[in-house]
Backbone as CSV, one residue per row, in Angstrom:
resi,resn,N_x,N_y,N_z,CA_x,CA_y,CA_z,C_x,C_y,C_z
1,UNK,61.669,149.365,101.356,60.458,149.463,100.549,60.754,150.289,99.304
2,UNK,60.265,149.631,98.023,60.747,150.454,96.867,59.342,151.060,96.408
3,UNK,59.225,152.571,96.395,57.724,152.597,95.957,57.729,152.756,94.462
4,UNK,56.233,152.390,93.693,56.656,152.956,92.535,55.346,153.785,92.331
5,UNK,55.193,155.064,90.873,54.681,155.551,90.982,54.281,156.095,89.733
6,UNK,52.640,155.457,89.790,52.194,155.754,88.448,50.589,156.195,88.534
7,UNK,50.079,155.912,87.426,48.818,156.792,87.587,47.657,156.148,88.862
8,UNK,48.317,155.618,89.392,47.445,154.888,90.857,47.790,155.670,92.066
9,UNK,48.693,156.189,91.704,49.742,157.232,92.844,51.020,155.898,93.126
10,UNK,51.271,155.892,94.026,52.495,155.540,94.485,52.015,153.912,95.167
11,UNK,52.620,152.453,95.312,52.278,151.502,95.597,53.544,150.945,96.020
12,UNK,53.803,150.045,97.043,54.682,149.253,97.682,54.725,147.929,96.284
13,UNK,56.241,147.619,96.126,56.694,146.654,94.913,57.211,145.982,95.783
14,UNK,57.467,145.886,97.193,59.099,145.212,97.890,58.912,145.700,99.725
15,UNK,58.935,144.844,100.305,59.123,145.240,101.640,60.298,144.285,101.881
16,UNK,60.784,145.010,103.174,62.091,144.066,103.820,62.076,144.642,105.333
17,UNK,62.228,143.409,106.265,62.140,143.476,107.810,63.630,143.604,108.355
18,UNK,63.943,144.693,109.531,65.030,144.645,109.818,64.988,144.698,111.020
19,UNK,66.053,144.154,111.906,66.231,144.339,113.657,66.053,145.264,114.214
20,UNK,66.049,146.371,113.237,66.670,148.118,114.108,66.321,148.758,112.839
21,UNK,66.065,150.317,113.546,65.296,151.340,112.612,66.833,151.476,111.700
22,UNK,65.868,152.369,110.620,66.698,152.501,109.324,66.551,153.804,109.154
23,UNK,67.872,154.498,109.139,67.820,156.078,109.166,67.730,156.688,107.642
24,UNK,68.399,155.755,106.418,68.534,156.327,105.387,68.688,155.262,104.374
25,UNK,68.444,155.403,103.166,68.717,154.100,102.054,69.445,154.965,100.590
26,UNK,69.621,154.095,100.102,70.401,154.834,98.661,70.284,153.622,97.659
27,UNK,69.821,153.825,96.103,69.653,152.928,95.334,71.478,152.655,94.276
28,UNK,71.914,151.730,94.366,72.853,151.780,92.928,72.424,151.983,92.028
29,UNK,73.483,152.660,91.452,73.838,153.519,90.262,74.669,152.678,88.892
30,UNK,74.354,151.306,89.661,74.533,150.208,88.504,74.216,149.264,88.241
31,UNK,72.973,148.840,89.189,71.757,147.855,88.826,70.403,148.379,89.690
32,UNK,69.755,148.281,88.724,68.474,149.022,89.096,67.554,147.904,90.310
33,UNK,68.133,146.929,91.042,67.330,145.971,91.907,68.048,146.062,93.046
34,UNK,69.219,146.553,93.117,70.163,146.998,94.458,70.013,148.269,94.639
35,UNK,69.692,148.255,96.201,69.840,149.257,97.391,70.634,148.822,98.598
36,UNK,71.090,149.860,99.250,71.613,149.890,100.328,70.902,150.828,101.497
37,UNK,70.641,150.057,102.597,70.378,150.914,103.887,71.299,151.295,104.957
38,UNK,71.128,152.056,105.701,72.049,152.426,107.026,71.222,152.174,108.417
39,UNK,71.732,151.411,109.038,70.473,150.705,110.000,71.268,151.445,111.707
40,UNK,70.332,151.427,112.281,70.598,151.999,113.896,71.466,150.808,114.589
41,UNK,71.522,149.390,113.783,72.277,148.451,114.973,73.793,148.756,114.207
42,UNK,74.312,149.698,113.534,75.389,149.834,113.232,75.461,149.138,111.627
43,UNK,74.893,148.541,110.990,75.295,147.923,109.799,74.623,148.380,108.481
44,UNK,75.115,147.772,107.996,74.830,148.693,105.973,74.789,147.235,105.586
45,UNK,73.073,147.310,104.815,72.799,146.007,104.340,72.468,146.214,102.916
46,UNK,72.685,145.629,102.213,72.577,145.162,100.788,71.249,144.349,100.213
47,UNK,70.494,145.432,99.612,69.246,144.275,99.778,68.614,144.423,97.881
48,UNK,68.658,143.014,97.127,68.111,142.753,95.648,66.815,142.761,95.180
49,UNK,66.151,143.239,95.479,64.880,143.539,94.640,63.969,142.066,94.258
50,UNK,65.208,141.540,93.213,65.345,140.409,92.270,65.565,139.455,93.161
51,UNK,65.875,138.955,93.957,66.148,137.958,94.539,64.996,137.595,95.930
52,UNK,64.500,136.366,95.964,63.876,135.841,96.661,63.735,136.461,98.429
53,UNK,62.611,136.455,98.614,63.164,136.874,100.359,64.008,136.212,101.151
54,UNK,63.633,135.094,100.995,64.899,134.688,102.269,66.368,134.705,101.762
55,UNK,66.840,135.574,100.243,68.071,135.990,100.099,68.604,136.997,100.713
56,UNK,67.421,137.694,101.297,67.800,138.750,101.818,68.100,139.397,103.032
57,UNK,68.754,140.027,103.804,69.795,141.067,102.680,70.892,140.135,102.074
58,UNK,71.490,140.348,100.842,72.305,139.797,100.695,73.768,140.201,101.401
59,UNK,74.290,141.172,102.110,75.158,141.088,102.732,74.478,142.473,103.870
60,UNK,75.311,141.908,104.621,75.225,143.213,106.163,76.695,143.128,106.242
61,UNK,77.178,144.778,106.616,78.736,145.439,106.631,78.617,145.563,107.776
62,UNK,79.375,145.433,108.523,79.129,145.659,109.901,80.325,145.981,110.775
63,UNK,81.009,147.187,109.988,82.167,147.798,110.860,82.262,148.803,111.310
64,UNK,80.941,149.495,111.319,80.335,150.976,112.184,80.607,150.552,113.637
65,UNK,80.621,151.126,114.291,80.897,150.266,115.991,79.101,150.920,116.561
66,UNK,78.521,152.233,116.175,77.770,153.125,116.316,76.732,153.487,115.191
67,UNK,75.583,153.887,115.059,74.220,154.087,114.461,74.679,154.372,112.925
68,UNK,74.757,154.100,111.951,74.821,154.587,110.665,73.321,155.603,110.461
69,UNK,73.939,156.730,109.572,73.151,157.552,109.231,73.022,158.124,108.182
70,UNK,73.731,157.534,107.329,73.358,157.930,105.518,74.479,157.335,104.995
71,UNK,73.317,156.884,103.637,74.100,156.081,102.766,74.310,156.756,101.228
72,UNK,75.189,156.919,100.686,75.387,157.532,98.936,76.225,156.745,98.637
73,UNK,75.759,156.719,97.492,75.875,155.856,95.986,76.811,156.594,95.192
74,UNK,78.011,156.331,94.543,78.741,157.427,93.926,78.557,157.346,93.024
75,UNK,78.255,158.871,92.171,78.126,158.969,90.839,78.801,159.229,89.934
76,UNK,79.669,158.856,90.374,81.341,159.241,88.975,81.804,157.714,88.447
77,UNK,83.078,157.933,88.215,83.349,156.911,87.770,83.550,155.551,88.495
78,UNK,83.891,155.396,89.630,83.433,154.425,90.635,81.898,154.046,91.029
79,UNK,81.201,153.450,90.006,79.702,153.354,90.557,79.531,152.398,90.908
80,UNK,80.438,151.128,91.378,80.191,150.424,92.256,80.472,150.425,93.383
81,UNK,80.889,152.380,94.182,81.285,152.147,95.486,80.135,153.327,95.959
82,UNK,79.980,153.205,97.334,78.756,153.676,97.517,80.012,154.328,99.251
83,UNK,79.205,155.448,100.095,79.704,155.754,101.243,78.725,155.620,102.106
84,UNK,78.885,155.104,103.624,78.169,155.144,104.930,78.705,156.597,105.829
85,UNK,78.336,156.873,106.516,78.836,157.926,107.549,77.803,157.955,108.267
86,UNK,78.554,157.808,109.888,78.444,156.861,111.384,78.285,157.702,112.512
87,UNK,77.604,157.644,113.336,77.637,157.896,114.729,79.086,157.944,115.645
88,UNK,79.811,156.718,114.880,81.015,156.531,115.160,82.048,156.998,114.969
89,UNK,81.537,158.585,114.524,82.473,159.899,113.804,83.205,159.109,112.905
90,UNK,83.105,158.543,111.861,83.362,157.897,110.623,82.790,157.805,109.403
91,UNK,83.517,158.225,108.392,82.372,157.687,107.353,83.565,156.424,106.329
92,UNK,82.837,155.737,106.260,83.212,154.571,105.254,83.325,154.564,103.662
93,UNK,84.040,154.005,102.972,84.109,154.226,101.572,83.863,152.045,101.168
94,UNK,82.720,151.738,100.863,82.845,150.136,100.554,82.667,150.121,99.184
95,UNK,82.905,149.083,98.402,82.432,148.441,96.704,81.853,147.301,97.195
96,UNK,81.265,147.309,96.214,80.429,145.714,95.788,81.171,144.667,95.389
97,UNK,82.172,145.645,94.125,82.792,144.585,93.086,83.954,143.971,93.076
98,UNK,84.168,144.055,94.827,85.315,143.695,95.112,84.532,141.868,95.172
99,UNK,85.835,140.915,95.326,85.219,139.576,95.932,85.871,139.129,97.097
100,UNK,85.521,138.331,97.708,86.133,138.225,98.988,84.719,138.483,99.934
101,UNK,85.317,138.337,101.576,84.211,139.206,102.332,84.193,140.373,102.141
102,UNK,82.998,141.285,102.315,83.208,142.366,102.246,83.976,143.279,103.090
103,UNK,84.685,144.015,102.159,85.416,145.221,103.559,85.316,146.416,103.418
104,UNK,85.461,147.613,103.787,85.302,148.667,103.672,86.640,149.273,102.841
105,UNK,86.956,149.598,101.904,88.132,150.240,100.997,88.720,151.143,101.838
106,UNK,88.047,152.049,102.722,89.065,153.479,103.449,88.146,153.667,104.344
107,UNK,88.479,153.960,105.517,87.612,154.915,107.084,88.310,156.633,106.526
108,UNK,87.287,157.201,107.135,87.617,158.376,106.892,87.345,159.110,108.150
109,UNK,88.184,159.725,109.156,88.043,159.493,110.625,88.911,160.547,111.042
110,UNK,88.306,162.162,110.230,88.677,163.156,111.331,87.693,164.020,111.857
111,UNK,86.227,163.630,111.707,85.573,164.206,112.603,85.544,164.358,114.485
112,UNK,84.968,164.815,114.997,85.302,164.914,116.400,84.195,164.253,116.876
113,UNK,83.260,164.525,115.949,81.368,163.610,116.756,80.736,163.188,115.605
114,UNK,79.481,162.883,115.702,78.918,161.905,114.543,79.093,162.497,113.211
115,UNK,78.693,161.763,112.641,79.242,162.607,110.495,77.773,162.169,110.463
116,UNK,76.929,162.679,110.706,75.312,163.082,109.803,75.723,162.509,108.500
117,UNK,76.147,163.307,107.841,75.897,162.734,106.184,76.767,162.884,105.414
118,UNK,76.705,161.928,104.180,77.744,162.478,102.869,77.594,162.834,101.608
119,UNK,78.062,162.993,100.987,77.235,163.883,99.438,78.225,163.678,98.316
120,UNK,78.494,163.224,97.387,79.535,162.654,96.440,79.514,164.199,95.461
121,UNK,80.337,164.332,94.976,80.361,165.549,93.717,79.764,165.277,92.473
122,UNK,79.097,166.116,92.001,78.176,165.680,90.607,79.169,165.449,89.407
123,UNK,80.360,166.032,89.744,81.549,166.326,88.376,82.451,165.742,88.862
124,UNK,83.203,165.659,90.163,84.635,164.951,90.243,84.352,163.740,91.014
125,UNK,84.450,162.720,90.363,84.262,161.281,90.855,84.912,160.907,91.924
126,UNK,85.525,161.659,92.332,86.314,160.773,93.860,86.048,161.548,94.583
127,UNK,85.650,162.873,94.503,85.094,163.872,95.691,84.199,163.942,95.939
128,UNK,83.903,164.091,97.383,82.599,163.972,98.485,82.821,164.694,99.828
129,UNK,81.638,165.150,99.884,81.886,166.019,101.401,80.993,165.265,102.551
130,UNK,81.509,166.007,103.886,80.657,165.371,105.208,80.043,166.475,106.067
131,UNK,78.696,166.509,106.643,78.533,166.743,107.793,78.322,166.423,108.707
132,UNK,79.372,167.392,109.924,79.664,166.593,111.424,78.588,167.564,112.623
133,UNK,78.407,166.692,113.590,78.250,167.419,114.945,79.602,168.179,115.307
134,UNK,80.329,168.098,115.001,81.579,168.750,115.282,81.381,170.048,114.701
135,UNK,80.673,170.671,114.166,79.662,171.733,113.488,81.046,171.858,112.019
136,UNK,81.209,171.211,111.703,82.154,171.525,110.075,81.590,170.452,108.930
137,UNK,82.042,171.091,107.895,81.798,170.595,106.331,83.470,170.261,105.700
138,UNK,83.362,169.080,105.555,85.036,168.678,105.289,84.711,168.164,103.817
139,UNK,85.510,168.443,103.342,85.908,168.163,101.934,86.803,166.684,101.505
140,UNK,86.325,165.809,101.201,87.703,164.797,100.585,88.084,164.240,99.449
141,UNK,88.802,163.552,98.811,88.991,163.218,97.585,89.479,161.624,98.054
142,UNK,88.660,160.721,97.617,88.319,159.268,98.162,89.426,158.437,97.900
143,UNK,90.526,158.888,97.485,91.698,158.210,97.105,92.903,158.679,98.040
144,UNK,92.240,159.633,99.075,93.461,159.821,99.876,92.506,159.892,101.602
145,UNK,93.762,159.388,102.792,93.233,159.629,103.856,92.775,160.626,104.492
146,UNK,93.001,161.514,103.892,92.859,163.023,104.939,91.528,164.100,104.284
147,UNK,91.433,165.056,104.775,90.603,166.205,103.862,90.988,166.949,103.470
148,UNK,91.049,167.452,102.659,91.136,168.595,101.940,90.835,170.027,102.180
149,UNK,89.818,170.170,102.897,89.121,171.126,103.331,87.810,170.866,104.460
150,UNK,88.409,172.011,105.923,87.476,171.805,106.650,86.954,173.039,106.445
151,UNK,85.651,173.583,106.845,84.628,174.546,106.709,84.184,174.382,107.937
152,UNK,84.271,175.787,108.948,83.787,175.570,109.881,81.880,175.946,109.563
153,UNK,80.994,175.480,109.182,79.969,175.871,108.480,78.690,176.404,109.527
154,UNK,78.434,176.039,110.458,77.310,176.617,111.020,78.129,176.794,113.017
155,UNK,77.742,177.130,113.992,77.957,176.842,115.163,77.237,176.414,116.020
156,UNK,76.891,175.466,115.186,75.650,174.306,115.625,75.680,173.096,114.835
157,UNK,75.465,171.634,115.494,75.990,170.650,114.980,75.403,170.671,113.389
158,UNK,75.928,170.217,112.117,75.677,170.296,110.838,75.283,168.972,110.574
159,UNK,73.797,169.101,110.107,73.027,167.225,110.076,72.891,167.369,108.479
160,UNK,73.358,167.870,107.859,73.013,167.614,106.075,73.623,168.339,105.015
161,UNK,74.326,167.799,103.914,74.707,168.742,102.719,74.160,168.175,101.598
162,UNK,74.810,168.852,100.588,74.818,168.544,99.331,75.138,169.663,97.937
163,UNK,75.810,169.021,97.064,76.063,169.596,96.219,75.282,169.933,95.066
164,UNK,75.770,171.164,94.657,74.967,172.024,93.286,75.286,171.302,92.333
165,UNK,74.004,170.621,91.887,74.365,169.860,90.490,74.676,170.507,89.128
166,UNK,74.927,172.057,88.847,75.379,172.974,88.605,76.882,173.336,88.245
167,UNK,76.879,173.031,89.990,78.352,174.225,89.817,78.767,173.668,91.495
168,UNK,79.859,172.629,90.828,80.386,171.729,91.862,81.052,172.937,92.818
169,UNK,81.203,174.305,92.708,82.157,174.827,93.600,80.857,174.746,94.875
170,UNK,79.574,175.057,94.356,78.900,175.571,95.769,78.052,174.167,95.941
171,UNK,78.024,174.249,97.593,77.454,173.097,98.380,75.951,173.633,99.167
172,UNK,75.568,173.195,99.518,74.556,173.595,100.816,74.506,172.846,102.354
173,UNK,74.384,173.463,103.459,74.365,173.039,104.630,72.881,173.108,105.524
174,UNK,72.847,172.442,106.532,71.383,172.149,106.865,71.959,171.935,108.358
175,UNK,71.329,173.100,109.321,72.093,172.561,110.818,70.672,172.802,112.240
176,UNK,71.270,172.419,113.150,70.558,172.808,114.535,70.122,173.847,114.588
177,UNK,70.990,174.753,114.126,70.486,176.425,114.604,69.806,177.121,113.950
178,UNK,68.500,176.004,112.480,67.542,176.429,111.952,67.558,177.198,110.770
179,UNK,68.707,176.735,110.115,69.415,177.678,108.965,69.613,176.460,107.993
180,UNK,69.393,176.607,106.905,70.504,176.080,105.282,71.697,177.426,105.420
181,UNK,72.524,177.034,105.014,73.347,177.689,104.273,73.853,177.566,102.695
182,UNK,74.336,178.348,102.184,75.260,177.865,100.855,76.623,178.554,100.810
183,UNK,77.544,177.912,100.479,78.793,178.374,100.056,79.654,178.028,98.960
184,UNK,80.532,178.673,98.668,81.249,179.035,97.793,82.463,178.227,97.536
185,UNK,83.022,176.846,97.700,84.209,176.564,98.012,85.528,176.956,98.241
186,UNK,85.419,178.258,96.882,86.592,178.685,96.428,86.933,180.182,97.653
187,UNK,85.588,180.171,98.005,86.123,181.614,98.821,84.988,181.181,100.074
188,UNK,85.648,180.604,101.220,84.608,180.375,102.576,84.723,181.069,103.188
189,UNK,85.156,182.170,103.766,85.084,183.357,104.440,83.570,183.470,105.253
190,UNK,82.989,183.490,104.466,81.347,183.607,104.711,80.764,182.845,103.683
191,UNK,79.553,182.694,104.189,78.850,181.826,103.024,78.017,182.764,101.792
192,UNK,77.504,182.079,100.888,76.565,183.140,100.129,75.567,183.644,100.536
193,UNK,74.940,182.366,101.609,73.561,182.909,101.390,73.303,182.474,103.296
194,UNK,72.616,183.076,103.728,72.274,182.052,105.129,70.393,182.260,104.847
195,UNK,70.062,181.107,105.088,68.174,180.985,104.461,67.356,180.031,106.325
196,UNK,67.035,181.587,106.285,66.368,181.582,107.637,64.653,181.553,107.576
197,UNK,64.551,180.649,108.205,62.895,180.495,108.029,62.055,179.235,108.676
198,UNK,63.001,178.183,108.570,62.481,177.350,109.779,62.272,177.354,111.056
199,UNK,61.952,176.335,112.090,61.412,177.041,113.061,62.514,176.347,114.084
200,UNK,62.586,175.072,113.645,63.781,173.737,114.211,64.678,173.762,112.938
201,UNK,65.678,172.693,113.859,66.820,172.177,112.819,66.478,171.450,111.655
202,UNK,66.760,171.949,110.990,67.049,171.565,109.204,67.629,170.161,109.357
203,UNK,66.664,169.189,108.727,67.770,168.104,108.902,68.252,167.605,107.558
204,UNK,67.593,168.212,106.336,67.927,167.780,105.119,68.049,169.152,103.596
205,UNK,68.986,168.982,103.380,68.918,170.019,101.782,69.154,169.360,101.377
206,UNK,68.170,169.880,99.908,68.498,169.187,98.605,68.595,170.326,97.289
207,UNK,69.373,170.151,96.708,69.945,171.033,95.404,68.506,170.389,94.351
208,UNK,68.044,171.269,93.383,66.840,170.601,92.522,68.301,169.969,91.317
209,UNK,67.531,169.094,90.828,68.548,168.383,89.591,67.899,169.194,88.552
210,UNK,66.922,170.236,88.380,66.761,170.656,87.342,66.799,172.382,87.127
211,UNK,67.208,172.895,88.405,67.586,174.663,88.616,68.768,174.469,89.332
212,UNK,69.530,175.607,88.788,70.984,175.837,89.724,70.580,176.575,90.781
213,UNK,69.558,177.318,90.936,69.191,178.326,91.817,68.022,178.094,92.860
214,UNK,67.642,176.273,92.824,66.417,176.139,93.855,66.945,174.966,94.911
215,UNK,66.841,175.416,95.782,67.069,173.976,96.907,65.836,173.912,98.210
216,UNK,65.498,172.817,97.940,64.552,172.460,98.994,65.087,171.919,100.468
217,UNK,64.252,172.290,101.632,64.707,171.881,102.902,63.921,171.123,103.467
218,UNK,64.140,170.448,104.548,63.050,169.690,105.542,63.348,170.043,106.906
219,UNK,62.822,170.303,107.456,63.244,170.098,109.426,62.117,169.526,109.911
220,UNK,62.788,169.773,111.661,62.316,169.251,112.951,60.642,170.304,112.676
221,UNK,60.650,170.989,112.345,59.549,171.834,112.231,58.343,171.502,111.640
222,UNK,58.390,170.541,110.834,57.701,169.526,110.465,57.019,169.786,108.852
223,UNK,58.159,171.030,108.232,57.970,171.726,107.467,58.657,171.382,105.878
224,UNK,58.584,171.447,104.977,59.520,171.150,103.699,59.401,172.884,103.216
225,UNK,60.853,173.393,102.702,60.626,174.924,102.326,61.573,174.247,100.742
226,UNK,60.511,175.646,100.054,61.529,175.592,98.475,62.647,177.046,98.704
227,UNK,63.454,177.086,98.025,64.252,178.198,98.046,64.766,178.666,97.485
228,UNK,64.481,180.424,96.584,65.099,180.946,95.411,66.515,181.515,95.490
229,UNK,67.830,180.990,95.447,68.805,181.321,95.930,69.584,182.016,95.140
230,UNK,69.114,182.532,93.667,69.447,183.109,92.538,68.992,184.562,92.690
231,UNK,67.717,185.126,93.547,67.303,186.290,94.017,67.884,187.188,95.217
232,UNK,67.929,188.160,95.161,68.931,188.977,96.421,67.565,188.279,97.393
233,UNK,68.709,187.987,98.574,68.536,187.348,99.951,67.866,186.352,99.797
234,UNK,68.109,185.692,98.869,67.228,184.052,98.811,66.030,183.711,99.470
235,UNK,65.188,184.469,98.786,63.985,184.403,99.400,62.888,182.806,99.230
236,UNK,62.390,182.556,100.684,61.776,181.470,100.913,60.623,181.425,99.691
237,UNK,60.840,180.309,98.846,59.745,180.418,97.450,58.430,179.838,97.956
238,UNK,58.421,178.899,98.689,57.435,177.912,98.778,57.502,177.106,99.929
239,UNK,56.463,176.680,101.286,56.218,176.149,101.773,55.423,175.368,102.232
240,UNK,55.487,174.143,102.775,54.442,172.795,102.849,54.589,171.768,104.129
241,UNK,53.449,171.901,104.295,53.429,171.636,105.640,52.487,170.584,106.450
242,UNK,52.549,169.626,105.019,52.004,168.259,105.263,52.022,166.792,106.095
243,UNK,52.936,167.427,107.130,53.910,166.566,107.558,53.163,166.772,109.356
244,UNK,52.964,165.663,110.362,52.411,166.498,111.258,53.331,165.699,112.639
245,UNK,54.894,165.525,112.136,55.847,165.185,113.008,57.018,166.115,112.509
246,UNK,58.138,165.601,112.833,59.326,165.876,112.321,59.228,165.121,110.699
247,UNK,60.283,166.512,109.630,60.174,165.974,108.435,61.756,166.025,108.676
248,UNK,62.372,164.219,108.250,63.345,163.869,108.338,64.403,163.411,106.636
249,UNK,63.255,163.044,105.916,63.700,162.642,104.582,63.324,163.772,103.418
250,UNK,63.984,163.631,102.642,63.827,164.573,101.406,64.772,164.503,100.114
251,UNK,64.224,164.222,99.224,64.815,164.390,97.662,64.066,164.562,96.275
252,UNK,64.681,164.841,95.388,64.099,165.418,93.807,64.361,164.201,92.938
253,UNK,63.436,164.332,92.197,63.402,163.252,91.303,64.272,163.533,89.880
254,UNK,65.513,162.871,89.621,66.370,163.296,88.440,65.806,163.066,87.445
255,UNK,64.111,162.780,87.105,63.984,162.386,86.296,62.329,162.902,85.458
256,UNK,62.008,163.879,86.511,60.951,164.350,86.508,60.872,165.902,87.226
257,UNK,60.707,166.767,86.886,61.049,168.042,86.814,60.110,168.041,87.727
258,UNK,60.417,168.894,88.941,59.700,169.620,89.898,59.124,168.620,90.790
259,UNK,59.962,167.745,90.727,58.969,166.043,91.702,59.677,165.937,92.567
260,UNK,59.013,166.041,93.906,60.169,165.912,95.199,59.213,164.952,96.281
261,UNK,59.498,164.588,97.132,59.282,163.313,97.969,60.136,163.983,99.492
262,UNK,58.668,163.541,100.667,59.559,163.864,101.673,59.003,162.351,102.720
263,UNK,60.020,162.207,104.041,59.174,161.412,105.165,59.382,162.108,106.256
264,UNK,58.734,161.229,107.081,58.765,162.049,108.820,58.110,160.728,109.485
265,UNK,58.777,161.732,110.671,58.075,160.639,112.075,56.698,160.206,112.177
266,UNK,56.221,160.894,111.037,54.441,160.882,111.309,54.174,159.367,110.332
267,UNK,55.321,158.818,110.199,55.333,157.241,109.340,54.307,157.482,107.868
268,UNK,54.778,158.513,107.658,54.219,159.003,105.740,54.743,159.561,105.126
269,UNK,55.146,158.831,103.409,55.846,159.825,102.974,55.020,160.020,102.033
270,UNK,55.181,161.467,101.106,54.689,162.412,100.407,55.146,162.315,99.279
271,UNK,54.697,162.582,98.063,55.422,162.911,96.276,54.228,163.968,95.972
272,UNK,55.172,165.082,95.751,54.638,165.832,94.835,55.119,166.600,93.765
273,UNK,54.653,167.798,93.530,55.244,168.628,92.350,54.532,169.626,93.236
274,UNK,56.617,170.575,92.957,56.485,171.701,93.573,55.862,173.076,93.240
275,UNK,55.309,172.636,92.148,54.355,173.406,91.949,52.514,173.561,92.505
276,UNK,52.455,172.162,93.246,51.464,172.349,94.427,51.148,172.572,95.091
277,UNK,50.321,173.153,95.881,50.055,173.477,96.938,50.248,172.777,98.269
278,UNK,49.906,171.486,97.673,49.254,170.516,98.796,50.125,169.195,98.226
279,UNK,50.156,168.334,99.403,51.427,166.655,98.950,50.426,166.070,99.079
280,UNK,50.316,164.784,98.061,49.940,163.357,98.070,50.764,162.309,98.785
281,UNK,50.133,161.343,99.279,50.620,160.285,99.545,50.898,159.434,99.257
């Protein structure tokens, strides 16, 4: 479903039916009518906007063996390759613009348990990080098999990152044991910051695209928190609590200052500006 959102509030442009729940979607970053989802029967489908329904999806990938759970779009110089990361302690590297059937370009396969998620670098086009149940944050550079850097990051399985659109050294983490974290790449010893305040596991951070110093969270708690991470002990800025399940989805709008969007189990998602009190629907 693509929503769009204008002075009516927000309206359905596009629905699409699938076999099995859909944990996560990601739009390309080089035609504005393609998205990609990560579906629970294991596959990553390709679905056109532009093209008729019964075109759709135009392709299903289907070499997860296990649940896909997030999909990114890379934003460097490869913007026709996008990453999956699997249940199947894997995360995938595919293109579009290859021809042929589709295949996956590289497995990336040293986690120990599922890879929750992946997060591409805002500045170096082939780098992207993962988080595992294996409780670490691995580092890779998409042109080679291995990582670069593991981070043992929380001691509790790690369901979410993402990078400072800022200042590619620092990342953020989102785990079980009810914490974000942030760290430092260059010096992991400890992290910068540990941001305690939820009640459940964090299942999502997000870096704002328009402060180096704010990142928003979501958890099991059913909660979305803002967070001043530029202030001694990163104090919790803002909380919202519109949500009356688990809040599972969350992101900022690159294109609209202070506009963030969350979903949850409670089958609603939210847009607002974090400067509100209260979320619309």
């Amino acid at each position: 479903m693509a929503p769009q959102f204008g002075p009516g509030g927000v309206r359905e442009v596009a629905a699409f039916d699938t076999a099995d729940g859909l944990y996560d979607c990601c739009w390309s970053e080089v035609n504005e009518n393609i998205l990609v989802s990560a579906s629970g029967d294991g596959s990553v489908k390709v679905w056109d906007l532009s093209a008729p329904p019964a075109a759709n999806p135009l392709r299903s990938l289907e070499e997860h063996s296990h649940e896909v759970y997030c999909v990114a779009w890379s934003l460097g110089g490869g913007r026709d390759t996008f990453l999956s990361a699997s249940w199947d302690d894997t995360a995938k590297l595919w293109s579009l613009g290859q021809g042929g059937a589709p295949r996956s370009l590289r497995t990336f396969a040293e986690h120990a348990y599922c890879v929750y998620a992946a997060a591409w670098n805002p500045r170096a086009a082939d780098v992207f990080a993962t988080a595992s149940g294996d409780c670490t944050l691995k580092v890779w550079d998409a042109r080679a098999p291995f990582s670069t850097l593991t981070l043992p990051a929380h001691g509790y399985e790690v369901l979410s990152c993402d990078w400072n659109k800022y200042n590619d050294c620092v990342l953020a983490t989102g785990s079980v044991d009810k914490t974000a974290r942030t760290w430092d790449l260059r010096n992991t010893a400890a992290p910068l910051a540990t941001l305690a305040g939820h009640g459940y596991a964090v299942r999502r951070v997000r870096w704002s695209p328009f402060s180096e110093t704010v990142l928003y969270t979501a958890s099991y708690d059913m909660a979305v928190c803002a967070w001043d991470t530029g202030a001694p002990g990163a104090p919790l800025a803002r909380r919202w609590e519109h949500h009356s399940e688990f809040a599972v989805g969350l992101d900022a709008s690159p294109l609209v200052q202070g506009l963030i969007a969350s979903t949850g189990w409670d089958e609603m998602s939210f847009v607002w500006s974090d400067q509100q009190q209260d979320a619309r629907t």
